[in-house]
C-alpha positions in Angstrom: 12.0 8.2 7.5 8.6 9.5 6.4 6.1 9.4 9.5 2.2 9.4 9.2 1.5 12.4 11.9 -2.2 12.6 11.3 -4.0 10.1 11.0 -6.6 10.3 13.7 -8.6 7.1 13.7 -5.1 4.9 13.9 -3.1 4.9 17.0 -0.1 2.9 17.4 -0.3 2.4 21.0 2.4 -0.2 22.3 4.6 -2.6 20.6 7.0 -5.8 22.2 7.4 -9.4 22.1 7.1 -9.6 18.1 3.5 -7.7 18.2 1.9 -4.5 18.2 -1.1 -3.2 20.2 -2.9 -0.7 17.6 -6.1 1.7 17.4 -8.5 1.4 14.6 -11.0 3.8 16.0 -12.4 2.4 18.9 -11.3 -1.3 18.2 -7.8 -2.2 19.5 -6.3 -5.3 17.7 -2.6 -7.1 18.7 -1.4 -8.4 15.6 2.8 -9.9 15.1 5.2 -7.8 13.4 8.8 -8.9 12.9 10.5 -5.8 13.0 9.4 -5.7 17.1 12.3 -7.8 18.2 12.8 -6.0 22.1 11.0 -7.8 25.0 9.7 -5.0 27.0 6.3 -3.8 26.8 6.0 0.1 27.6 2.4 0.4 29.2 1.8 -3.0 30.3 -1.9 -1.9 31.3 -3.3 -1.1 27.8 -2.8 -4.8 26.4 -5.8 -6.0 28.4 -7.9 -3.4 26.6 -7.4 -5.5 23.3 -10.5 -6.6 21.4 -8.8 -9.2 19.3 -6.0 -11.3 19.1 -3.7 -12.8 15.6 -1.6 -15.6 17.0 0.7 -16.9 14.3 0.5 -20.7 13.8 4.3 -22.8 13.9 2.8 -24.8 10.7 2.2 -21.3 8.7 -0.8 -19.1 9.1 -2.5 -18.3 11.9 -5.9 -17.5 13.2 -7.8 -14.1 15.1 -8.4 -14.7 19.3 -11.7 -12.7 19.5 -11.5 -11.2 22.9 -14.1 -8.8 22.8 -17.2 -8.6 20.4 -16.5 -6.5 17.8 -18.1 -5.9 14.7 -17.7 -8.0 11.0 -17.0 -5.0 9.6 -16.2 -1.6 10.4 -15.2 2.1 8.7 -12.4 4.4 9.6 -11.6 8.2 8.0 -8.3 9.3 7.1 -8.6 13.2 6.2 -11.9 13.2 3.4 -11.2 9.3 2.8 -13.1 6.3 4.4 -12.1 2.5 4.2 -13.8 -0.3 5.0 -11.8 -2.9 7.4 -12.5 -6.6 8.4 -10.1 -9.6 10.2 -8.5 -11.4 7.1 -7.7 -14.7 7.4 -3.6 -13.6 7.6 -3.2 -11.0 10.2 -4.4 -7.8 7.5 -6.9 -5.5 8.0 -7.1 -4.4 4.6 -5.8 -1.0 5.2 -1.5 0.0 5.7 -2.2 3.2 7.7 1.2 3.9 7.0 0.7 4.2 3.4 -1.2 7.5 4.1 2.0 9.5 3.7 1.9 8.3 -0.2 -2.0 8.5 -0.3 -0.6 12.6 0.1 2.3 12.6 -2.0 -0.3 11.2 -4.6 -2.9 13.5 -4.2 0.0 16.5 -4.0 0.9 15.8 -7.5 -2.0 15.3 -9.3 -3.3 18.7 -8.0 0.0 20.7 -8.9 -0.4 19.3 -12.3 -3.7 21.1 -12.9 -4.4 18.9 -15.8 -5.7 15.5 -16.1 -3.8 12.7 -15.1 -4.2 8.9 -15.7 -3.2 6.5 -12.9 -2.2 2.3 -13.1 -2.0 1.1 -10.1 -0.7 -2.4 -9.7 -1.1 -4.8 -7.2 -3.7 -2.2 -6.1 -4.9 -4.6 -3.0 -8.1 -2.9 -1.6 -7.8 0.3 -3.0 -6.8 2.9 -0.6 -4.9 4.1 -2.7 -6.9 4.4 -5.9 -9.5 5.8 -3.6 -7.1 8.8 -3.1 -6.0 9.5 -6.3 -9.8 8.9 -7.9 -11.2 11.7 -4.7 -8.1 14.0 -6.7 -9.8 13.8 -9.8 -7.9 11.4 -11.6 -8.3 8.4 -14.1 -7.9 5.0 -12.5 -7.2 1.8 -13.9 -7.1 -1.0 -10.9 -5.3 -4.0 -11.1 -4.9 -7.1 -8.8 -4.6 -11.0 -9.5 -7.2 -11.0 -6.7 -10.7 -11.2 -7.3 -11.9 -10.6 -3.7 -9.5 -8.2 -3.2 -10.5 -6.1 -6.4 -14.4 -6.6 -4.7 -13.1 -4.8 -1.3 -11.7 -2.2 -3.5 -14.9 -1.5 -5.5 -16.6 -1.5 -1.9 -14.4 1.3 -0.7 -14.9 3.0 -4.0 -18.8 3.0 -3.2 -18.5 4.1 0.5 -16.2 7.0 -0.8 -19.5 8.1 -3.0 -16.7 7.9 -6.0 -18.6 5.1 -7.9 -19.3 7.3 -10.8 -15.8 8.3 -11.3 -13.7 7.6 -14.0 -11.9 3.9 -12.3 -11.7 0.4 -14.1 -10.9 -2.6 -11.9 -9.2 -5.7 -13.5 -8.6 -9.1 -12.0 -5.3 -10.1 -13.8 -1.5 -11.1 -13.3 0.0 -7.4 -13.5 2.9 -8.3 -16.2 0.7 -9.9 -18.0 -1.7 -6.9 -18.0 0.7 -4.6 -19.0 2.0 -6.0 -21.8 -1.5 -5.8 -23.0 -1.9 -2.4 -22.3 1.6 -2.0 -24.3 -0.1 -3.5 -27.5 -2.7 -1.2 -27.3 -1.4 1.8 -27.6 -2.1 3.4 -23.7 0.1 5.7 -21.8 -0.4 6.4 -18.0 0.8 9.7 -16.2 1.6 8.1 -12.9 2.3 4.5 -12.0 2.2 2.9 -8.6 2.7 -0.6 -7.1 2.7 -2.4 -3.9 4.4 -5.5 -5.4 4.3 -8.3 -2.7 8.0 -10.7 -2.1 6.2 -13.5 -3.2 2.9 -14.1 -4.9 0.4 -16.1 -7.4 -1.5 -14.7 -10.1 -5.0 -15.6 -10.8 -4.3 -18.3 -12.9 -1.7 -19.5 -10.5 1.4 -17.6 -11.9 4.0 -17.6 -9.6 5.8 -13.7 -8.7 9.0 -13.1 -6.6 9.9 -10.2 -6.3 14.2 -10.9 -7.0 13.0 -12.6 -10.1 10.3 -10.9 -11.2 10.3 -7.1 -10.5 13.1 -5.4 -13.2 11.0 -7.2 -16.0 7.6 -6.0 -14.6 9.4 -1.8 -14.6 11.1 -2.6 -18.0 7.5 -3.2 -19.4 6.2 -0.2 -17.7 8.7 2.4 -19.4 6.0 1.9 -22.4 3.2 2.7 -20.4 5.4 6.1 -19.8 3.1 9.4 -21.0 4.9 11.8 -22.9 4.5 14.5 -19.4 5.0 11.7 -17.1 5.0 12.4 -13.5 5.6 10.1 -10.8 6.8 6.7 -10.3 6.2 4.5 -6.9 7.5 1.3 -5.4 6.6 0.1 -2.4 8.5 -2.8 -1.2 8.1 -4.8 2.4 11.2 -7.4 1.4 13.9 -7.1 4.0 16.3 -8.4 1.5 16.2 -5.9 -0.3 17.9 -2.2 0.1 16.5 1.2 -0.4 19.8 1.1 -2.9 18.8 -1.7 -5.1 15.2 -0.6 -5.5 16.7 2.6 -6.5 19.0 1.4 -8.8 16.1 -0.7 -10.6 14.4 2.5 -11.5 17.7 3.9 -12.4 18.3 1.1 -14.7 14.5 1.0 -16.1 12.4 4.2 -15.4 15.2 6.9 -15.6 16.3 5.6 -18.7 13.2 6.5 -21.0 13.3 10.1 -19.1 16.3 11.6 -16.7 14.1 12.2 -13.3 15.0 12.6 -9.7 14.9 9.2 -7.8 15.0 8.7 -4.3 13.8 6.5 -1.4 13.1 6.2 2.4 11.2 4.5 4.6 8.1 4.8 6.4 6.9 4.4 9.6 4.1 4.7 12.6 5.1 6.9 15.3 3.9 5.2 18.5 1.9 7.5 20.6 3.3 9.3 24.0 6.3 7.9 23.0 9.9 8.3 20.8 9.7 4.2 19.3 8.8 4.1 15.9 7.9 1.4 14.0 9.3 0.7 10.3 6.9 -0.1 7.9 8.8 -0.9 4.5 9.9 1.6 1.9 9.1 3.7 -0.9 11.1 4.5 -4.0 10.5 7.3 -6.3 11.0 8.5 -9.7 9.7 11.4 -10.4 9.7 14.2 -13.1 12.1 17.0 -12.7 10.6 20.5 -12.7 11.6 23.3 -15.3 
């Protein structure tokens, strides 16, 4: 498992009962998690510091317990990288703190390649991740089938000082988008994706992820540069295993160009303490070196 070590601004502090009691700078938030399925609580004390509650509804949904006044909206740093955060209407904050270990194998990459390097990034959500890779130096195209999503991720863009970079945003269904890009000619160096299990597009499409994943990477293979570099997945579906996703870039990605493919998941240490919480996966493809 991948851990994010350093990422000052996010704590995870405590976790039991189906929640987690977490750190976003100086605003502490409870929010449910399914993987926290043990009953104990390991500092009882800090729970009642909590500025905000997410209690999940038995019809669906849920809604945020303000506890504590806190801000609309508010700002945290991760190394030279800022993101703007706000209470969404189903438990996010707009930022996976635990992505930041791919936010660095991102950035990693793009500087050993010392040359420029074009980046798709699909279901691009707010941007963290674009934000990264566009502080790196690279080209950007952003793509998400929502339009207020796409508007967080210009926002972060701005507040980065990065607005003048080289980064299109594009509200669209991703499949549909890349079949477009396919017909016109353009090639991308790196492709990433944080494909949700199930989803609609933004003229109501309807994604799932069993049914609609291997078609989505079989149209990327012609998006594939000639000096392609890096492939990622990130997946949150239980139901499916760090093997399967691996064998789906075997069986799409690997076969326009031989690479090394591997995958593990990530996780949030919790602090002054050996619990860690899973956080989903990420599988790779990427190029082998000469």
């Amino acid at each position: 498992m991948r851990l994010v070590q350093d990422f000052n601004e996010y704590q995870l502090l405590d976790m039991a009962d189906g929640e987690k009691l977490e750190k976003w700078q100086d605003i502490i938030l409870v929010r449910p998690d399914p993987q926290v399925i043990w009953p104990t609580k390991t500092y009882e004390k800090k729970w009642s510091t909590a500025h905000a509650r997410y209690h999940r509804s038995k019809s669906g949904g849920g809604a945020w317990e303000i506890i504590k006044q806190i801000p609309e909206r508010f700002t945290v740093h991760y190394k030279d990288l800022t993101f703007c955060l706000k209470l969404m209407g189903f438990k996010h904050t707009g930022l996976f703190p635990e992505q930041a270990t791919n936010w660095n194998l991102l950035r990693e990459t793009i500087k050993n390649a010392d040359r420029p390097v074009k980046v798709l990034n699909l279901f691009a959500y707010t941007g963290a991740a674009s934000v990264a890779v566009l502080k790196e130096g690279a080209e950007v195209v952003h793509v998400d089938s929502s339009k207020g999503m796409v508007e967080w991720a210009k926002e972060n863009v701005k507040i980065n000082h990065l607005e003048d970079k080289p980064i299109r945003f594009i509200v669209d269904d991703c499949l549909k988008f890349v079949k477009r890009e396919i017909r016109r000619g353009n090639t991308y160096d790196i492709i990433l994706m944080d494909p949700p299990s199930f989803g609609r597009g933004s003229k109501k499409e309807v994604w799932s992820i069993e049914n609609d994943l291997y078609p989505l990477l079989t149209a990327c293979q012609e998006l594939m540069s000639e000096n392609f570099l890096l492939f990622m997945i990130n997946s949150y579906s239980t139901g499916l295993s760090k093997m399967v996703m691996e064998d789906l870039l075997y069986l799409t990605v690997n076969q326009r160009e031989n690479g090394i493919i591997s995958s593990d998941e990530i996780g949030l240490p919790m602090v002054d303490s050996k619990l860690v919480l899973p956080c989903g996966q990420t599988t790779l493809w990427q190029k082998k070196r000469t």
